[in-house]
Each structure stands twice: as structure tokens, then as C-alpha cells.
N, C-alpha and C positions, 0 to 999 in steps of 0.2 A: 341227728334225728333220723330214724327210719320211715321211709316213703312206705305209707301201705297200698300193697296193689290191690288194685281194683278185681273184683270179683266176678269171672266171667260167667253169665246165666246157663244154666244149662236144663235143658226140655229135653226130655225122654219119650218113648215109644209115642201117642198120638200126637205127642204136641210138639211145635218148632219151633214156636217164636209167643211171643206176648200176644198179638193178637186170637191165637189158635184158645189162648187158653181165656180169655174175653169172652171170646166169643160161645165155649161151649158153656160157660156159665152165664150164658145171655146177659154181660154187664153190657149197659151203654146209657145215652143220656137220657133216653126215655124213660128207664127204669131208675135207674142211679140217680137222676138229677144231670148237671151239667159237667163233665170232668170228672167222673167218680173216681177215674184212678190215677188222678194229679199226685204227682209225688210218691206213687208207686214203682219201685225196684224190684221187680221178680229175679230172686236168684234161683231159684229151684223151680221146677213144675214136673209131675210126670202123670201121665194117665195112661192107665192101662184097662183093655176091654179083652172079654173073653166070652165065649157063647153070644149073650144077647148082655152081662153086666160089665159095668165097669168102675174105677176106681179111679179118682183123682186127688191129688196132692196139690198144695203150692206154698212156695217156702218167699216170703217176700219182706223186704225193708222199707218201712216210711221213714223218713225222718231218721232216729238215732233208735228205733222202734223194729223189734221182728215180729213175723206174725204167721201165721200159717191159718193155710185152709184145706177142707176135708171135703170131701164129695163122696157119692158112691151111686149106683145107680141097676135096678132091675131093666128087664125087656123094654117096660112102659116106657119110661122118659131119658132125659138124660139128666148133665147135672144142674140145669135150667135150675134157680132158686136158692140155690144150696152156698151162695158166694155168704160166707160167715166170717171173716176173721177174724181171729183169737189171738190174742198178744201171746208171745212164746217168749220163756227163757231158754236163748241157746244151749246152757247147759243142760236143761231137762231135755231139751230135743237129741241133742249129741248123745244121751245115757238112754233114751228112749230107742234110738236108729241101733248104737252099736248093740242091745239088750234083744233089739228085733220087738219093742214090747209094744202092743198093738193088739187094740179087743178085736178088730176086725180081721185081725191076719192080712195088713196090709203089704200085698207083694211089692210095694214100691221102697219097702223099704233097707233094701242090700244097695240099689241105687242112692237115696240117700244119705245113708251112713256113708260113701266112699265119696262124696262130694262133701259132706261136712267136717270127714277127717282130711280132706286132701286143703279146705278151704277155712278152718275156724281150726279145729285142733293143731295141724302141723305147723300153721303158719305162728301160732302163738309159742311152742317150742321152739321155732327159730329163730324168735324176737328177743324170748328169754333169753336164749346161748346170746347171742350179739350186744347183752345188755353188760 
């Protein structure tokens, strides 16, 4: 039986760690309830700001569950509000990063595509050869 390795998280331009990215979408217990992100595994996150906008991603796993979140944001605010997530199929996410396909023209996603191919696409072609 093959051991599957664990999948290191990786945070891009503003963000470095899980709390960086809590915090810009103001999750916590006063809003959330108590523990809103029990069982939450951030693989992905990137935010990128430019001028006065910005633009944030997060690619994360509960449970046997993926899910992804979208932000984005003018001068006024930040991405305070905006924590929505959306159950994803990793395959539409993998055809959507390497396609670039995205209504908002998100820059975050040449980043993406190269941690979804380094981390879900390569690693299941290596499984296959060894089967």
C-alpha cells in the first residue's frame, strides 16, 4: 500500500500562515460562533493587493471535503465578510487554474495551477505508474 504524503500548505504574497488569512477575513468566535474553523486544513491561500485592491483565494479541506473561497476588494474595505465557502471538485478547479479561466481575471491563478499540478495532478500519475 502507498503512504500518501501529506500536503504542505502553501500562502503566497500577503499571507504566511493560517492565522494571516483568519484574520483578514475577520473569522473568529464572536462572529463565527465558537471554533468556526475546527477541522479546517488550508492548503492553498494567496492574496494579492495592488493600488488600493485586492484579491484573495483559499483552497482548503474539511473532512474528505474541498472547498475554496473568493474575496476581492476596492480602497473602502477589506475582505472582512466575504468568508463564503463553496464545495469545489478538484477536477473542475485543476481545468479551471491550468485554463487560467476566471471572470475576474484572477492573478492568483499561475500560482495555483503550479501547486495543484505539483500536489493532486503529479502525485496521482505516480501512483498510477506504481500500481
Amino acid at each position: 500500500m502507498i503512504k500518501k504524503k501529506a500536503i504542505k500548505p502553501e500562502f503566497v504574497e500577503n499571507w504566511s500562515c493560517e492565522d494571516d488569512v483568519f484574520s483578514d477575513f475577520c473569522i473568529d468566535e464572536h462572529i463565527s460562533g465558537p471554533n468556526p474553523m475546527k477541522g479546517v486544513k488550508i492548503l492553498f491561500a494567496c492574496y494579492k493587493t495592488g493600488g488600493y485592491s485586492g484579491q484573495g483565494f483559499v483552497l482548503f479541506k474539511k473532512g474528505r471535503k474541498y472547498y475554496e473561497v473568493n474575496g476581492s476588494h476596492c480602497s473602502c474595505y477589506g475582505l472582512e465578510g466575504q468568508w463564503s465557502p463553496e464545495e469545489v471538485v478538484m477536477k473542475e478547479l485543476i481545468t479551471r487554474a491550468e485554463r487560467n479561466m476566471s471572470c475576474c481575471e484572477n492573478e492568483y491563478y499561475n500560482e495555483l495551477n503550479t501547486f495543484l499540478q505539483k500536489n493532486f495532478v503529479k502525485r496521482k500519475e505516480v501512483c498510477k505508474k506504481k500500481k
